[in-house]
Structures are given as C-alpha cells and as structure tokens.
PAZAPA-4460 file (N, C-alpha, C; in steps of 0.05 Angstrom, whole numbers, plus 32768, in hexadecimal, padded with zeros to 4 digits):
% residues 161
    n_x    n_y    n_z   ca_x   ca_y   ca_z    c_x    c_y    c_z   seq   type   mol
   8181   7EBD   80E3   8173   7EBB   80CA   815C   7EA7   80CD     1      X     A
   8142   7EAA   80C1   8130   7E9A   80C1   8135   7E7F   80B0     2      X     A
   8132   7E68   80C3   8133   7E52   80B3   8123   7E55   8096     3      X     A
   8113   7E56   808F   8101   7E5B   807A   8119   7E61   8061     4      X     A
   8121   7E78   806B   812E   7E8D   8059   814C   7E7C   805A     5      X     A
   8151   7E73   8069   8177   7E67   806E   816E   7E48   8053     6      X     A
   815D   7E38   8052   8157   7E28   8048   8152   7E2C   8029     7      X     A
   814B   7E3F   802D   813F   7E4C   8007   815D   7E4B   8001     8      X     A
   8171   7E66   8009   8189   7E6C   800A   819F   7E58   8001     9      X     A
   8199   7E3A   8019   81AC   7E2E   8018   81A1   7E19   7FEF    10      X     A
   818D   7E10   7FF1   817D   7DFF   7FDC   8183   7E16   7FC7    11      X     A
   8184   7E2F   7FC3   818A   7E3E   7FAF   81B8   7E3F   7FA9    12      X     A
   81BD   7E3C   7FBC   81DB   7E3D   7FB8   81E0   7E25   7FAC    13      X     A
   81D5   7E12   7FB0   81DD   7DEF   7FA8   81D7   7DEB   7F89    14      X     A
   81C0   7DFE   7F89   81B7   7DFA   7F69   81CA   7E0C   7F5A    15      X     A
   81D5   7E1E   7F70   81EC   7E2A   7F53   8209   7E19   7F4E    16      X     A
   8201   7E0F   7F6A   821B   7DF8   7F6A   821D   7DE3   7F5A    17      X     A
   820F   7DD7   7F53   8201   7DC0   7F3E   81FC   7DD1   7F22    18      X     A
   81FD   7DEB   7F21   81F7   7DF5   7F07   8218   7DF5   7EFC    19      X     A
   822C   7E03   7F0B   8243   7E06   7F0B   8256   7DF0   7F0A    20      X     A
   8250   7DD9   7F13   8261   7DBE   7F13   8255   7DB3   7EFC    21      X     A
   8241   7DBE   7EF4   8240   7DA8   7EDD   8244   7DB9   7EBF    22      X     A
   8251   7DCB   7EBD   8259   7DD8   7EAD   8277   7DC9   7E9E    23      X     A
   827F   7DC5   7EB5   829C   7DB3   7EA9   8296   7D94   7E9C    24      X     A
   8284   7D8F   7EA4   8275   7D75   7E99   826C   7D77   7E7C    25      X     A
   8270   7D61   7E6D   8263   7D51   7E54   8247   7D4E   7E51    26      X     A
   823A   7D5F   7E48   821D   7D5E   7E47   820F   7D47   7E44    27      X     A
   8205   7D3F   7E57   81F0   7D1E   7E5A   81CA   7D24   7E66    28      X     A
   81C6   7D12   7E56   81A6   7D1C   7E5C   81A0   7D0E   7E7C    29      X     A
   818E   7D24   7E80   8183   7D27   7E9F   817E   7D07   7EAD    30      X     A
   8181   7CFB   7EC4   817D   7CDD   7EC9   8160   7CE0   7ECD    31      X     A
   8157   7CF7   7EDC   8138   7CFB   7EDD   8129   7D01   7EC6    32      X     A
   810E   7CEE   7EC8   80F9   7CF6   7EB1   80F9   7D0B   7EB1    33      X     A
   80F2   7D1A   7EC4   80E3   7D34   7ECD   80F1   7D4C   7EBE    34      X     A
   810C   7D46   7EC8   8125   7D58   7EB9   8127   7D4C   7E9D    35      X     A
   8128   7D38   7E91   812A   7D3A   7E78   810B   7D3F   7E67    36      X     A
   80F8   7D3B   7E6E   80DE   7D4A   7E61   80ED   7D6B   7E65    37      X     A
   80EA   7D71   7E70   80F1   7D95   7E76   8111   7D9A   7E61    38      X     A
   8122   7D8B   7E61   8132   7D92   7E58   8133   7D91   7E39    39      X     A
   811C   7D7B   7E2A   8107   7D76   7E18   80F9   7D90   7E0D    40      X     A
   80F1   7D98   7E18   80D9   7DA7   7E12   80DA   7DB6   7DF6    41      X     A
   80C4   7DB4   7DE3   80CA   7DC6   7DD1   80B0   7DE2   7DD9    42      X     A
   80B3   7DF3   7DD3   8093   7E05   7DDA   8081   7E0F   7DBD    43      X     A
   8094   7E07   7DA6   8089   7E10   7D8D   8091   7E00   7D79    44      X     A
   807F   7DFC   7D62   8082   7DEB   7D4C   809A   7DF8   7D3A    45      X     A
   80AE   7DED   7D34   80C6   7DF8   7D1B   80CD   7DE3   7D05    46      X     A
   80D2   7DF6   7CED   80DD   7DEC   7CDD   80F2   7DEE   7CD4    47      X     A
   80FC   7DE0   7CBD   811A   7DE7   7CB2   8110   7DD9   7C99    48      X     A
   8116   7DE1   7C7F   811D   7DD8   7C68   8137   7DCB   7C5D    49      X     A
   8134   7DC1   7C59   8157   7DB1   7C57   8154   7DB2   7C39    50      X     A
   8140   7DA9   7C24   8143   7DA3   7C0C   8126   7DBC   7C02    51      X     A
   8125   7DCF   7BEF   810B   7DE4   7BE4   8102   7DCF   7BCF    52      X     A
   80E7   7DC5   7BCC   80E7   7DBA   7BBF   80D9   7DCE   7BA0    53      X     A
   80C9   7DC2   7B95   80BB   7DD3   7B75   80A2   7DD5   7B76    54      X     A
   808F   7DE0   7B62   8076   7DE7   7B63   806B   7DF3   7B79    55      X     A
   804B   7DE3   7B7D   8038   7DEC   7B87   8044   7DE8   7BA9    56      X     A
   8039   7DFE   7BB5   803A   7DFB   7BD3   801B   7DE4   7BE0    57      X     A
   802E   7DDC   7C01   8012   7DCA   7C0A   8001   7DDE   7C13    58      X     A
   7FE7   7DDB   7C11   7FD2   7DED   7C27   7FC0   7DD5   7C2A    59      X     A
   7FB3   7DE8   7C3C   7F9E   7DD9   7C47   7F8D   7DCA   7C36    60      X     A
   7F81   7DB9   7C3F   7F6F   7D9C   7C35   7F7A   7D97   7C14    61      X     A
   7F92   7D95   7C16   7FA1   7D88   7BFB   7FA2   7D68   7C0B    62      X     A
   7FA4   7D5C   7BF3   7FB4   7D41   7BF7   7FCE   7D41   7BFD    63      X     A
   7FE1   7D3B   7C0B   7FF9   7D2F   7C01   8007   7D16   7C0E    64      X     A
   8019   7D12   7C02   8026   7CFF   7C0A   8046   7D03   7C11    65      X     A
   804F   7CF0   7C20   8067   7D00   7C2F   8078   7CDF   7C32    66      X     A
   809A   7CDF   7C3A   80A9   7CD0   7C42   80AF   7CDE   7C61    67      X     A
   80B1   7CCF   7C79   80B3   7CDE   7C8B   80C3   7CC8   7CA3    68      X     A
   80D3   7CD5   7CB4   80DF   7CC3   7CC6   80DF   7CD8   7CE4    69      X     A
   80CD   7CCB   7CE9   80CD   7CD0   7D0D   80E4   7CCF   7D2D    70      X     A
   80E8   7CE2   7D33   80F9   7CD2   7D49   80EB   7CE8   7D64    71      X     A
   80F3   7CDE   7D7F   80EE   7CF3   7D93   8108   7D07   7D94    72      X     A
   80F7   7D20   7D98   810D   7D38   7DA0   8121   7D37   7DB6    73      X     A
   813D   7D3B   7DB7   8152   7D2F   7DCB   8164   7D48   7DCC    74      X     A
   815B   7D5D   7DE0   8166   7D76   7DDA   8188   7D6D   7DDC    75      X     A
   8190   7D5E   7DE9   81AC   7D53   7DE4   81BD   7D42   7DDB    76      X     A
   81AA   7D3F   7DBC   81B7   7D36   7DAA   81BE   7D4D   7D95    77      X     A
   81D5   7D4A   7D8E   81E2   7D5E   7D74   81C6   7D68   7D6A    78      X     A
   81BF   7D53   7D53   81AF   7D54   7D4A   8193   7D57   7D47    79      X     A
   8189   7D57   7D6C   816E   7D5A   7D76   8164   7D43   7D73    80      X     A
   8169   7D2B   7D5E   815D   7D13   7D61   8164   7D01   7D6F    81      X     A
   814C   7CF6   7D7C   8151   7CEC   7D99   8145   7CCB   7D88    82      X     A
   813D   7CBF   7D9B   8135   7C9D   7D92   8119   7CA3   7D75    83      X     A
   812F   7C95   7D63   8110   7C94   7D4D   80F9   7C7D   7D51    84      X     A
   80E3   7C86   7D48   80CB   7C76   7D5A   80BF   7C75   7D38    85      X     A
   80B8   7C76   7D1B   80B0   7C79   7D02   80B9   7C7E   7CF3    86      X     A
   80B8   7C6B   7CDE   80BF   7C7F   7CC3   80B3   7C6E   7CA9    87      X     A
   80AD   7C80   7C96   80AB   7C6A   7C74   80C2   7C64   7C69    88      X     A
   80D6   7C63   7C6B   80EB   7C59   7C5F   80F1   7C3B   7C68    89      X     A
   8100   7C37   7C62   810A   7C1C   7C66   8123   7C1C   7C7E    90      X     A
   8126   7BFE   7C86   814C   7C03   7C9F   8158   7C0A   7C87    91      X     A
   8157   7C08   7C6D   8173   7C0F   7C63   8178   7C29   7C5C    92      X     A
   8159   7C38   7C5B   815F   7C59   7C52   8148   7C5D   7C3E    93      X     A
   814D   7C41   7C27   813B   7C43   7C15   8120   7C4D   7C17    94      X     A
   8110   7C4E   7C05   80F0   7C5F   7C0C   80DD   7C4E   7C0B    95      X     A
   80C9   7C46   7C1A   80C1   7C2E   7C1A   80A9   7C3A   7C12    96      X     A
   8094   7C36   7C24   8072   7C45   7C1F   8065   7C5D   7C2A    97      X     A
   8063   7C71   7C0F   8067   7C91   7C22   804A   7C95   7C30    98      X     A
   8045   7CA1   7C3F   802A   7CA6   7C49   8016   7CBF   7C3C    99      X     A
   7FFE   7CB2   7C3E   7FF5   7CCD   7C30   7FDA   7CD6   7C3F   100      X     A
   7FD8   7CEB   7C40   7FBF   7CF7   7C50   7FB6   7D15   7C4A   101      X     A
   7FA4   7D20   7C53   7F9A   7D3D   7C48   7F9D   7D4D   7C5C   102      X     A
   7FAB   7D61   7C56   7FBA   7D75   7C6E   7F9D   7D86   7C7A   103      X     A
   7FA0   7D90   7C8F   7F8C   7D96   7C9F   7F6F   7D8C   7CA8   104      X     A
   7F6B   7D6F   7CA0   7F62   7D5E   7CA9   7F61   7D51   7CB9   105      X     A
   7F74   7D5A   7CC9   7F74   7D46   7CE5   7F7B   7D26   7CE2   106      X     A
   7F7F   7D29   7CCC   7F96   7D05   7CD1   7FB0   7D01   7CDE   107      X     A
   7FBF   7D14   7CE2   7FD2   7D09   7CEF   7FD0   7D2E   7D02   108      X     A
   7FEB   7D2D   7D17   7FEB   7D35   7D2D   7FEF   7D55   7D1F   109      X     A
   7FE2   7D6A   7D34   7FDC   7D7C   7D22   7FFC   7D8F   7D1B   110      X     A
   8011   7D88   7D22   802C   7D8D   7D1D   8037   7D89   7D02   111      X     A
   802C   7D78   7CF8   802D   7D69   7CDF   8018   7D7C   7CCD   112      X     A
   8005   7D85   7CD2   7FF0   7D90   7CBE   7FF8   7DAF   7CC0   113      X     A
   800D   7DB9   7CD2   800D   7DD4   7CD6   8027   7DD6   7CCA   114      X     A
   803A   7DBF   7CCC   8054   7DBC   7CC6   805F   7DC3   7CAB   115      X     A
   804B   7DAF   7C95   804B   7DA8   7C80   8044   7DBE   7C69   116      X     A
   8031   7DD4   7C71   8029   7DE7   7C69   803E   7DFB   7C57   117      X     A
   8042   7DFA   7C3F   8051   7E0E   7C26   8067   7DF8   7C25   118      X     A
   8070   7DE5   7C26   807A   7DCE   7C17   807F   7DCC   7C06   119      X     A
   808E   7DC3   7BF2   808D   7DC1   7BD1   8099   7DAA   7BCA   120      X     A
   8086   7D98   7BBB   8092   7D7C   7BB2   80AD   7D7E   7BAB   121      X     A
   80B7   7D6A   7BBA   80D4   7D63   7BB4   80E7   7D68   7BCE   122      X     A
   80D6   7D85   7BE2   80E8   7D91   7BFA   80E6   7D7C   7C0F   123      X     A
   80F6   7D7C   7C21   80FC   7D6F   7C38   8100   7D8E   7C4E   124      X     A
   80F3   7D82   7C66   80EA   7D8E   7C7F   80EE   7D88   7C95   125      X     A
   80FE   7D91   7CA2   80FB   7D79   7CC4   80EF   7D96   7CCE   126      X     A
   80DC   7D84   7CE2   80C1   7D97   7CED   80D0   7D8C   7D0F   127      X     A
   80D2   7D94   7D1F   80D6   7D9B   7D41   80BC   7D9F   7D3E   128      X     A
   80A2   7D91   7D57   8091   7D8D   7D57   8088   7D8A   7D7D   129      X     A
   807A   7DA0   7D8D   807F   7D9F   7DA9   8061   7D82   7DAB   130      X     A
   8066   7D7B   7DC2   8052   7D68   7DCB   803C   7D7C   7DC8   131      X     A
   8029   7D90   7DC6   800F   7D98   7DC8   800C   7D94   7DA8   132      X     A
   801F   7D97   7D93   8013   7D95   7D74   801C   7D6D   7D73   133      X     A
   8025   7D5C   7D88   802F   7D45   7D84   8017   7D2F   7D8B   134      X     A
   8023   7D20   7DA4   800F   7D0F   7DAC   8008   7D1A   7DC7   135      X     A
   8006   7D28   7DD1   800A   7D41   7DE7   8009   7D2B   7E03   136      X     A
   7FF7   7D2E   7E0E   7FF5   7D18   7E2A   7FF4   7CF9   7E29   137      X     A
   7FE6   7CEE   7E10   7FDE   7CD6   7E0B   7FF2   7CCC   7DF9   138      X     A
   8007   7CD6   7DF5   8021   7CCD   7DEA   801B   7CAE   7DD5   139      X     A
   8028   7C9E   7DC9   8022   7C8E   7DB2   8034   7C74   7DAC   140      X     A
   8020   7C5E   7D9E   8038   7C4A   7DA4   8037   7C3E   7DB2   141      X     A
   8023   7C38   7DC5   8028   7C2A   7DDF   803F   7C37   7DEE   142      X     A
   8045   7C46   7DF3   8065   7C4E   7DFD   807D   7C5C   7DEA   143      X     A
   807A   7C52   7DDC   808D   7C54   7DC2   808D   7C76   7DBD   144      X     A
   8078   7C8A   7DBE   8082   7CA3   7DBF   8077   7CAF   7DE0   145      X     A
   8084   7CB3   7DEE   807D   7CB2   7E00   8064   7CD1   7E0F   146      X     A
   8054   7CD3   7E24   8046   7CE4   7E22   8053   7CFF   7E25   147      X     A
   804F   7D15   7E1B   8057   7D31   7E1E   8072   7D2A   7E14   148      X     A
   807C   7D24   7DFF   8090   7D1C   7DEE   8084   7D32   7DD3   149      X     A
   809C   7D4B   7DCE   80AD   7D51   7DBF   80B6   7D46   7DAA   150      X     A
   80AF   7D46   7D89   80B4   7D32   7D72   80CA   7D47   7D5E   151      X     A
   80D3   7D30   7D4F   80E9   7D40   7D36   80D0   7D2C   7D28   152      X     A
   80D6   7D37   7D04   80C8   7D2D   7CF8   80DB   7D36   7CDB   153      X     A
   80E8   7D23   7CCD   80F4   7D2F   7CB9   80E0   7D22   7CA0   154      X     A
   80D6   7D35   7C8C   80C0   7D2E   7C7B   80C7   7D38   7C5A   155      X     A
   80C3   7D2C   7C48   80C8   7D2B   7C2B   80B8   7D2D   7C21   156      X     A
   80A8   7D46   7C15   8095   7D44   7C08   8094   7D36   7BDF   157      X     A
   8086   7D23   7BE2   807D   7D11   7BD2   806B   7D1D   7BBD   158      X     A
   805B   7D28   7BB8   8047   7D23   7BAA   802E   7D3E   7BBE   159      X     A
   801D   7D4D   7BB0   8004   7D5D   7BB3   7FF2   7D4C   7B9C   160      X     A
   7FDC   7D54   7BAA   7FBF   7D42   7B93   7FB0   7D5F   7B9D   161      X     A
***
C-alpha cells in the first residue's frame, strides 16, 4: 500500500477512535481554541420569544429602548450561555439604566438591529447572534468578547418613540 494512502487510512481510523471513546464521556468543552471556536460556531442570527409583548411592532429607524444582558455563546452550556460580558440590570437582577438607540442605524452591532425587528413593548427576546452580525474579527472589550465570538443577547423591550 502506498504510504500516502496507509497514512490518510491510519489518521482517519484514530479520528473514529477519538470520535467513539468519547461518546462514553461527559461532555466538556474542547481544550483547543481552535476546537472550541468551531464547536462555537453559530452560522445564522435566531430568535426565541420568551415573553409577546403589546401594541406597535419595532421597524426600522424607530427609537427604542431596551433592558438587555449579554453573555458569549457556549454551545455546551444547557443553556447556550457561556461567560456574560454586559448587561443594564443591576448584580441583583434589578433594572438599572435601559439603553436606547434607533434601530437600523447602525448603533449597535447589526444582530441587534435585525434581531429586534416586530418586537412589542413589554416582549422579551433572546437573539443567538453569529460573530459576522457580532463583533466579527475585531472582537470587543479589550478582550472581554473575544474576536469571531458568537453572542446570546437576552433583550426586554422597553419603550418605541
């Protein structure tokens, strides 16, 4: 057999071997960056409604204002929330100072302006948000969200002007 081909062969059996032993295992995130960015990855912006809120829907170049708590995406957490990096609330939960900005303006990352879109005061949203609608390469924070980082974003809509 051609070395070439004996090597592919053997490097392809090992990876089923490592696929298969770790099946009996307790799911733990990757020790490699490399593997946990990839294991990370979101490829499309999602939502979920948790709370419908009333009235008018958000559209474009409205005002609004929002309560919102940030964390990075952790495909292996229950919950998808991985380390929180923001929020307007307070440590205790309480609501501290909501943010307000005009949707499709380009004030905040464009995940957030595409996210937010048919909203209704009072609903709550957690938006899954991939690094290209996030901080994509140039990541944020000094470090704090790191580059090509994947965001959760759970958001309360407040108030339309």
């Amino acid at each position: 057999m051609h070395p070439q081909i004996k090597n592919k062969l053997t490097i392809a059996a090992a990876l089923v071997l490592l696929a298969l032993a770790a099946c009996d295992k307790p799911e733990t995130a990757p020790s490699n960056p490399v593997a946990q960015a990839e294991a990370n990855k979101v490829v499309a912006l999602s939502s979920k409604d948790s709370v419908i809120g009333s009235g008018a829907e958000v559209k474009n170049n409205q005002q609004i204002t929002v309560h919102y708590t940030g964390w990075l995406y952790d495909a292996n957490a229950a919950d998808l929330h991985g380390k929180k990096f923001d929020s307007s609330l307070k440590a205790d939960g309480s609501k501290g100072n909501p943010f307000t900005f005009y949707v499709g303006a380009h004030q905040v990352i464009p995940g957030w302006d595409e996210g937010v879109i048919g909203m209704k005061v009072g609903g709550k949203r957690t938006l899954i948000i991939p690094s290209e609608l996030g901080y994509g390469e140039r990541g944020a924070g000094h470090g704090l969200i790191p580059k090509n980082a994947a965001l959760i974003f759970d958001i309360e809509l407040v108030g339309i002007k």
